[in-house]
C-alpha positions in Angstrom: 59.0 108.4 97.2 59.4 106.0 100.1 60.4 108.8 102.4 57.3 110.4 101.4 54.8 108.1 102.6 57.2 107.1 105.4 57.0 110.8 106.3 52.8 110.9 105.9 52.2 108.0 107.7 54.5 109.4 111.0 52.4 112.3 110.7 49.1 110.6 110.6 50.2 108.5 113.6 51.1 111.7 115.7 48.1 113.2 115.4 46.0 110.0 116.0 48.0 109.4 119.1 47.5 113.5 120.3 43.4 113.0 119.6 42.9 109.4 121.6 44.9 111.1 124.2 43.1 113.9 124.7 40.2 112.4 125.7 38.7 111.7 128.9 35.8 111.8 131.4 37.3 115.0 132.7 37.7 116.9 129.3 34.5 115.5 127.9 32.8 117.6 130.6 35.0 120.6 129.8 33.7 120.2 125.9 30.1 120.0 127.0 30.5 123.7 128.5 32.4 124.8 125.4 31.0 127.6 122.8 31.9 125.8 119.1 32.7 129.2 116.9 34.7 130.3 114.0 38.2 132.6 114.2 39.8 134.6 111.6 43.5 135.0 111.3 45.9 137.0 109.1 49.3 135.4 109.1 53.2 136.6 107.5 54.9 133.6 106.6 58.9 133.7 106.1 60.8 130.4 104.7 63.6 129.1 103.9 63.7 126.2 101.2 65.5 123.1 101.8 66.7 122.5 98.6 69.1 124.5 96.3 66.4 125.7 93.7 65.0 128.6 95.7 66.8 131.2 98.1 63.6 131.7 100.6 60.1 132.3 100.5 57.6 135.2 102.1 53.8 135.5 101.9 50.6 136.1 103.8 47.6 134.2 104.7 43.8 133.9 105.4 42.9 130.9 108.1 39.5 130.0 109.2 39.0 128.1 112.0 36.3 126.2 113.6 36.6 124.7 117.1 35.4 121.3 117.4 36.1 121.5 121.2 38.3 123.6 123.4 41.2 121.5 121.9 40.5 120.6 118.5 39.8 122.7 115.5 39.0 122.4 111.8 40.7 125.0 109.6 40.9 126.4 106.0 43.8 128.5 104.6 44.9 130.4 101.7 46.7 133.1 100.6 50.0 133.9 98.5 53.6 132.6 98.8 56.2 133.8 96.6 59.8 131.4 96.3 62.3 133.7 95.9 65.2 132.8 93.1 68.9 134.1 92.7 69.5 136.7 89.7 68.4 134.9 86.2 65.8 132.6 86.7 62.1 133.2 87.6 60.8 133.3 90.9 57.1 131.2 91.7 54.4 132.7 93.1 51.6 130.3 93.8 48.1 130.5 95.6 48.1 127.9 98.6 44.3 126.3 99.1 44.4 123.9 102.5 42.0 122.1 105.2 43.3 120.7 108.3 42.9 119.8 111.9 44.6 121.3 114.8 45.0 119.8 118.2 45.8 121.4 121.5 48.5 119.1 123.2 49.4 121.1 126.2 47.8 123.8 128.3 44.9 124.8 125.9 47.8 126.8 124.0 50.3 124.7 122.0 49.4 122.7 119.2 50.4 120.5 116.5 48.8 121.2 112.7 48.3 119.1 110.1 47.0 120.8 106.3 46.8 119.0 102.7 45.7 121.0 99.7 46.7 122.3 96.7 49.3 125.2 95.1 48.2 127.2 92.2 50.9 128.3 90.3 50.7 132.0 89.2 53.6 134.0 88.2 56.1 134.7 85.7 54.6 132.0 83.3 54.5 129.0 86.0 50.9 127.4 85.4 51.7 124.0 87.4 49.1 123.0 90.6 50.9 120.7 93.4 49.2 118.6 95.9 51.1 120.1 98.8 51.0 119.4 102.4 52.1 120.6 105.7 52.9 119.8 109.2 53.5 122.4 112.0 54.1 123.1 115.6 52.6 126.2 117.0 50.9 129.1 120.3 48.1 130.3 120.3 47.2 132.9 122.7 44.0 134.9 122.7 45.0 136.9 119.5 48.4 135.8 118.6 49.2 132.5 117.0 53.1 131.8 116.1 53.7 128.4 114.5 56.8 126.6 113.1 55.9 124.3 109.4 57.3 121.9 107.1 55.7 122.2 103.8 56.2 120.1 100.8 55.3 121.1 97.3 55.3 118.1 95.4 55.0 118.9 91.7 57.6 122.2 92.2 59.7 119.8 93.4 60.7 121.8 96.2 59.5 122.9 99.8 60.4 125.2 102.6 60.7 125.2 106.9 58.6 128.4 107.4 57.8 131.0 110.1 53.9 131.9 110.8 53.0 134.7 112.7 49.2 135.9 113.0 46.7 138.4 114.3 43.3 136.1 114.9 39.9 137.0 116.6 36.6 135.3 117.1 33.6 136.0 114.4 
């Protein structure tokens, strides 16, 4: 459990240190010029646990986005993910439910994540809901995004390094 908020609180600190760093006088005039919207993406995520309980995990996903600035955005994510067992036991489906906040760290186009939410169990008898949360690394081009995430599903006991790739757009 130590690890755990050990683990949080590193997070917290990396992203605190990425937002005071990003700004000044030059990028505060860069904002002002800025057009705030909302994206959509659709995402494929591929995982592999890193515990013993599950083999690997696939799903898909639904992120909104809203840009703070050039180099910050808000964001909201669901979707399914499926964790994948061997040949008797039941696999776990759940619906993911997260907000976060994205920073830009370098050239407008890579960027560390940070989500918290919940899992709703909701296969194969499974009726458990996990706080879960979620660090990541990721690109962003115009339309593509490809990130790299840790997630950790508390009350499953388990969690997964996973693969994002996503089609987004502007609304």
């Amino acid at each position: 459990m130590k690890n755990l908020k050990n683990i949080k609180l590193l997070v917290f600190a990396v992203i605190a240190m990425i937002y005071t760093s990003t700004s000044s006088a030059q990028q505060t005039e860069e904002i002002k010029d800025y057009n705030q919207g909302f994206k959509l993406g659709f995402g494929l995520n591929a995982g592999l646990p890193t515990d013993n309980a599950y083999d690997w995990a696939l799903g898909g996903d639904v992120r909104l986005q809203y840009d703070l600035s050039k180099r910050t955005s808000l964001t909201l994510t669901t979707g399914f993910t499926n964790l994948f067992v061997g040949d008797n036991a039941s696999d776990l489906g759940f619906i993911p439910a997260k907000a976060g906040f994205k920073a830009f760290v370098w050239e407008d186009q890579f960027y560390v994540l940070g989500e918290v939410g919940a899992g709703f169990a909701v296969t194969n008898g499974y009726n458990d809901t996990t706080f879960l949360w979620a660090p990541g690394i990721g690109y962003a081009g115009k339309h593509i995004d490809i990130s790299v995430r840790y997630e950790d599903y508390h009350k499953f006991e388990t969690n997964q390094v996973a693969l994002r790739v996503a089609y987004g757009f502007d609304l």
